[in-house]
C-alpha positions, 0 to 999 in steps of 0.5 A: 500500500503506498503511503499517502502524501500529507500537503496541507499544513494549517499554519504556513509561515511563508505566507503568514509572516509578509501579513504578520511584519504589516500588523507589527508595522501598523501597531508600532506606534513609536515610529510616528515620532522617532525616526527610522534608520533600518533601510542603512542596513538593507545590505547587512550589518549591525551598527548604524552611525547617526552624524549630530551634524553642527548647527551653530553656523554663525554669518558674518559680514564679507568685505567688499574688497575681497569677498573673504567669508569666515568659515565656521569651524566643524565639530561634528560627532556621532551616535551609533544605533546598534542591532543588538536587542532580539526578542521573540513570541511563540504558540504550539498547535498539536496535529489533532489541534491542526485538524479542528481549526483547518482552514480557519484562517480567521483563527490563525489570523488572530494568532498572529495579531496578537504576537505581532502586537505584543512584539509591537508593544515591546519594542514601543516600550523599548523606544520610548524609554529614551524619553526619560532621559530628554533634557528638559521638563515641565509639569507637576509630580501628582498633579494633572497637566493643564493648558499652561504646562504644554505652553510651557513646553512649546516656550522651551522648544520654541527657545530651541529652534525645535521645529514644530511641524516636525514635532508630535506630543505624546500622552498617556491615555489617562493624561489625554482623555481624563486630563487635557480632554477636560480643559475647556478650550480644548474642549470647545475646540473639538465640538466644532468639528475637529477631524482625527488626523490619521494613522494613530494620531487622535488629534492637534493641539497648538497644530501639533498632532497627538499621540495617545500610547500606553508604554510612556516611563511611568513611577509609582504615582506619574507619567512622562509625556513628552513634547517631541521631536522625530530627530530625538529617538533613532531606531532601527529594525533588523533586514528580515522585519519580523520572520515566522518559523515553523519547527516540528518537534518531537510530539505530536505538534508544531511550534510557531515563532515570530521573532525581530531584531532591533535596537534604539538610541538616544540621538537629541536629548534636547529635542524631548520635552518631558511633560509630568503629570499623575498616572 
């Protein structure tokens, strides 16, 4: 009797890890405010170097006699994102499991969300630690954050050369719907019609869009908000973005891994302005 030749397997990761980089990429929330460096290693690699490129470019008069123009002096540096953070989700499905969910792509759909989420949801928390390091902070421990806290904030950017139209807030959930959602201009502002800006950004507020994210630094009894700009925070993400493996072991059943490579950097201190309010 020949044996019967098994094909069908439900769980392919061929197929299954292009949608799965697409959830990770649609729930990583922190690349709306920091700027990504992964394409520099499209070609290998582990490390990127960021140049701080000088901005204290100073005119001077030029002589009519001669057209001599002072030249400013360089002291460029550099900061280095290295590739050296590896972190991964997995589940076992057993053959007899295999054969109850078949072709429910629906199910296995669900699975995979849930990991890229979760891995999404690390490296945001990952990324946005580097907040607690910005070299500027307004706002009172255990206290809610009102109007003038943020008009301080944009005070200090704005004494910064920090460009706004490249810049976002980003608040806790607590500090956006139960906090600033009560000031009354903001309020009065979003009945007339505000329209949410798109791709994760809930609204704008002084023309700067808003973030709302629950993995900002948090203590014991306050969160960092931050007023911030995408230069602050590099990151970058390994070649493969997130890869879904298939391994058979030796029980009856299969283990599915996803799994991605990245790594942060702080590149501007002076580019976050940490914003303190209660949890």
């Amino acid at each position: 009797m020949s044996a019967i030749e098994q094909t069908y397997q439900a769980f392919q990761p061929a197929y299954w890890t292009p949608k799965i980089n697409m959830y990770f990429k649609n729930e990583l929330q922190a690349k709306k405010v920091c700027t990504d460096y992964s394409s520099d290693l499209s070609g290998g690699g582990n490390i990127v170097y960021v140049p701080n490129l000088t901005d204290q470019f100073t005119p001077a008069s030029i002589a009519i006699t001669n057209g001599e123009v002072t030249a400013t002096a360089l002291s460029d540096t550099k900061s280095t994102i290295q590739l050296n953070q590896w972190y991964g989700d997995s589940f076992r499905v057993t053959k007899g499991q295999a054969d109850r969910i078949g072709k429910q792509y629906n199910l296995i759909d669900g699975y995979y969300k849930t990991m890229a989420y979760n891995l999404a949801n690390y490296v945001d928390t990952q990324l946005f630690s580097n907040v607690s390091s910005g070299t500027f902070s307004v706002g009172k421990t255990g206290t809610s954050i009102p109007s003038t806290t943020l008009e301080h904030a944009m005070m200090i950017a704005n004494s910064q050369n920090i460009p706004f139209n490249e810049c976002a807030w980003v608040f806790s959930p607590n500090a956006y719907w139960r906090q600033l959602a009560g000031v009354q201009k903001y309020y009065d502002a979003s009945i007339f019609g505000q329209k949410s800006v798109p791709e994760g950004f809930v609204n704008v507020l002084y023309g700067i869009p808003v973030l709302v994210s629950n993995n900002l630094p948090t203590s014991a009894t306050d969160t960092q908000n931050c007023l911030i700009h995408k230069s602050a925070i590099g990151f970058v993400i390994g070649p493969r973005g997130i890869d879904v493996t298939e391994e058979t072991t030796e029980a009856l059943r299969r283990k599915y891994t996803a799994d991605v490579h990245f790594g942060h950097t702080l590149l501007n201190a002076g580019r976050i302005i940490k914003i303190v309010g209660k949890r």
